[in-house]
N, C-alpha and C positions, 0 to 999 in steps of 0.2 A: 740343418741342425736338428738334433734329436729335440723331443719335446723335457723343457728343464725348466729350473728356476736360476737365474741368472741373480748376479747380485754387486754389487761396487760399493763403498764406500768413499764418499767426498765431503769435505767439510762436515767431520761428526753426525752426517745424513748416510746409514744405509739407505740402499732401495734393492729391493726385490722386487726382478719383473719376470711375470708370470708368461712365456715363453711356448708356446705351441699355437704361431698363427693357422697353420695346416686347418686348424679344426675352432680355432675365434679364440685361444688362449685357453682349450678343455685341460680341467686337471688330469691328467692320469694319475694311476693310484701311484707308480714312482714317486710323483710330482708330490702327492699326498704326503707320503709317507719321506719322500725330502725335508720338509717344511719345519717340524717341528727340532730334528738336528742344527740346521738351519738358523734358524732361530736362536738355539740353545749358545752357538756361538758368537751370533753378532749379538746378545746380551751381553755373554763373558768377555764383551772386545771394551777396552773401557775409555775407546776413540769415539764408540756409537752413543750417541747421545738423543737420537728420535731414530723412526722409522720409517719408508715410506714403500706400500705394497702398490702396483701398479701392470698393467697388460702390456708386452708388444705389440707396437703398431695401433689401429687406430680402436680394436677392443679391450677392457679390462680382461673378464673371464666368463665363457659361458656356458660354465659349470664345468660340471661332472663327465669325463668322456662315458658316456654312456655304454661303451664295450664290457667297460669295467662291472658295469652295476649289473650288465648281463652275466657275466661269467660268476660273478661273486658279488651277489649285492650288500651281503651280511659285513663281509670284509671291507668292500669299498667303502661303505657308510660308515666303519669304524675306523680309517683311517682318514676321513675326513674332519668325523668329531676331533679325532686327534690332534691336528691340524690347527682346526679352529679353536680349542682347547688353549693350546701353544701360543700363537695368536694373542688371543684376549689375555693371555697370563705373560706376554710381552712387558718386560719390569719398565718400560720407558716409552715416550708420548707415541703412538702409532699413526700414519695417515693412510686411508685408501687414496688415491689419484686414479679417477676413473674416467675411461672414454668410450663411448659405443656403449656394447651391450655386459650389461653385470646381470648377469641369471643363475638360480640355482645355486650351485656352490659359490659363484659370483660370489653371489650379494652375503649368502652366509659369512667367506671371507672379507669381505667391506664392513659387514655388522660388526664382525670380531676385532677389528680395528677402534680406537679411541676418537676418530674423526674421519671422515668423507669429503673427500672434494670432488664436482663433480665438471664435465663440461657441458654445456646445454649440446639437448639433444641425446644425453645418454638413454640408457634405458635399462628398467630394473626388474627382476620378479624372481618371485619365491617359486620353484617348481613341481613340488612333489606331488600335486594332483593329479596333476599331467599322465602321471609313473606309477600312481597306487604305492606311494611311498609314504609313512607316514615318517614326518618331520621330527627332529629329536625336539625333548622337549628342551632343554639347554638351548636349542639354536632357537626355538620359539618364543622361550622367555628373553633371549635378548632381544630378538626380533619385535616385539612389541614391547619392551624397557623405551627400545629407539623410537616406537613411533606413538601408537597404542596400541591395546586390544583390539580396537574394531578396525583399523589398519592394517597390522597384522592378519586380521581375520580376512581383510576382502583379498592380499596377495595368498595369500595359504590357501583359501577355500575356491580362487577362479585361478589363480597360475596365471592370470594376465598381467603383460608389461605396464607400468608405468613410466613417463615422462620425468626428465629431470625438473621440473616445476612441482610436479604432485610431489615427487621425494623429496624437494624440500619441503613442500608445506607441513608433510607427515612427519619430519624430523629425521626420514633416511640418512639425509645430506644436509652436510654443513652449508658449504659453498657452491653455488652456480658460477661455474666463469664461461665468458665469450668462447668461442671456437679462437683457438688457438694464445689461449690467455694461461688454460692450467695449467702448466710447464714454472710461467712466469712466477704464479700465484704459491705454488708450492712452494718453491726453492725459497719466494720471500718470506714464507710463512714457517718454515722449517728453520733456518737463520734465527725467528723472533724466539722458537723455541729450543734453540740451544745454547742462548745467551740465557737461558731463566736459569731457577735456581731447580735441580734433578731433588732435591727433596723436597722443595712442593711438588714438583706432577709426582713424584712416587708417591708420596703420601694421600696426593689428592685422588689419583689413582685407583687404589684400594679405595678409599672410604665413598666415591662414585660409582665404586662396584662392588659395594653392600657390605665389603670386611667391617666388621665390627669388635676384632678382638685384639685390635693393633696400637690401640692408642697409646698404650703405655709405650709403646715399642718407640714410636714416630715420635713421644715428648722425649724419650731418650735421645733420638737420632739428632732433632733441635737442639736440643742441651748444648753436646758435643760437636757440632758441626760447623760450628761460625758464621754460615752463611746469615744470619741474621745482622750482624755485625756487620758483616763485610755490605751486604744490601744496604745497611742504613747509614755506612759509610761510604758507599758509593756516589748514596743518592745525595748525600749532604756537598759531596767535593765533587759533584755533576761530571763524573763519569761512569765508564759499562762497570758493571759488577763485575768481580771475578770469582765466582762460587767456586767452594773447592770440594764440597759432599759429592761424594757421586757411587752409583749402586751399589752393594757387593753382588760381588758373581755369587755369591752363594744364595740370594736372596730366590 
């Protein structure tokens, strides 16, 4: 099979699996420049209600095919910003699920997600040292948003792996599961988030990642939406809510 991104939709969960074992799940610039299309649809799809980005087989992604950065490194580097761009501007909850190794564009792509889950024993790093590549600064401000500065500084300045224990402690990763647990942990954990209400995480969304000029917009969106209502009637007659806001494709 050609190196792709594959993708399915099940119970209101896409997943996009990042597909090129040949080479540990390497983006190709294809791949790159797939993604944010991609994307733009399973947004407009208004079955999808979370995300989940993920590796074939037992890697997440270990980066960048490096053929690419040879040939055209200017070009490569800008349709991965683009990518990750896409990514992080995902209007609805995102999860990394990751196994093996997240390196380079890895992990750039895991950052650009709204949550990390990890399986012990993965392993992580920033790699542009390595390459004489200097790191964009977008991917670097996220990069230490998630952990800190001096965190950020020891992956960016050595390019050395870290352990799934150190990414948690740093705030890479959300979740550590057992070997052979994350599959489990996801699926339950994606379920809790498509029973909530899509205009809190949109709303919470934005304002967790610094928009500041929304508010009027989001007291609008509550006003008109019910979901308030419906939540506090739910919870009074002890059953599941049934939210009816949910994104505009236009957003």
């Amino acid at each position: 099979m050609e190196p792709q991104l594959l993708h399915s939709v099940t119970d209101s969960v896409a997943t996009v699996v990042i597909h090129h074992p040949e080479k540990r799940n390497a983006m190709t610039s294809a791949m790159w420049a797939a993604l944010p299309p991609l994307l733009d649809a399973l947004a407009a799809d208004p079955q999808v209600r979370a995300l989940v980005l993920t590796g074939a087989g037992g890697t997440f992604c270990a980066g960048a095919d490096i053929g690419a950065l040879q040939d055209t490194p200017e070009e490569a580097k800008g349709l991965a910003l683009r990518a990750e761009d896409a990514l992080a501007a995902f209007p609805k909850p995102t999860l990394a699920a990751v196994r093996g190794h997240c390196v380079g564009g890895g992990t750039q792509l895991a950052a650009a997600c709204d949550l990390r889950f990890a399986e012990e024993g993965s392993l992580f790093g920033v790699t542009p040292a390595k390459l004489g590549i200097v790191y964009a600064a977008s991917s670097t401000r996220r990069l230490a948003a998630l952990t800190s500065p001096s965190a950020a500084k020891y992956l960016l300045f050595s390019g050395e792996l870290i352990d799934s224990a150190r990414a948690l402690r740093t705030g890479l990763v959300d979740e550590v599961l057992p070997a052979g647990e994350l599959g489990k942990r996801v699926a339950e954990f994606t379920r809790i988030l498509v029973s909530r209400s899509q205009l809190t995480q949109a709303a919470a969304k934005e304002f967790a990642n610094g928009r500041e000029d929304r508010d009027a917009h989001w007291r609008e969106q509550a006003s008109g939406s019910g979901d308030l209502a419906e939540g506090v009637a739910a919870f009074l007659q002890r059953r599941p809510p049934r939210f009816t806001w949910s994104v505009p494709t236009s957003e």
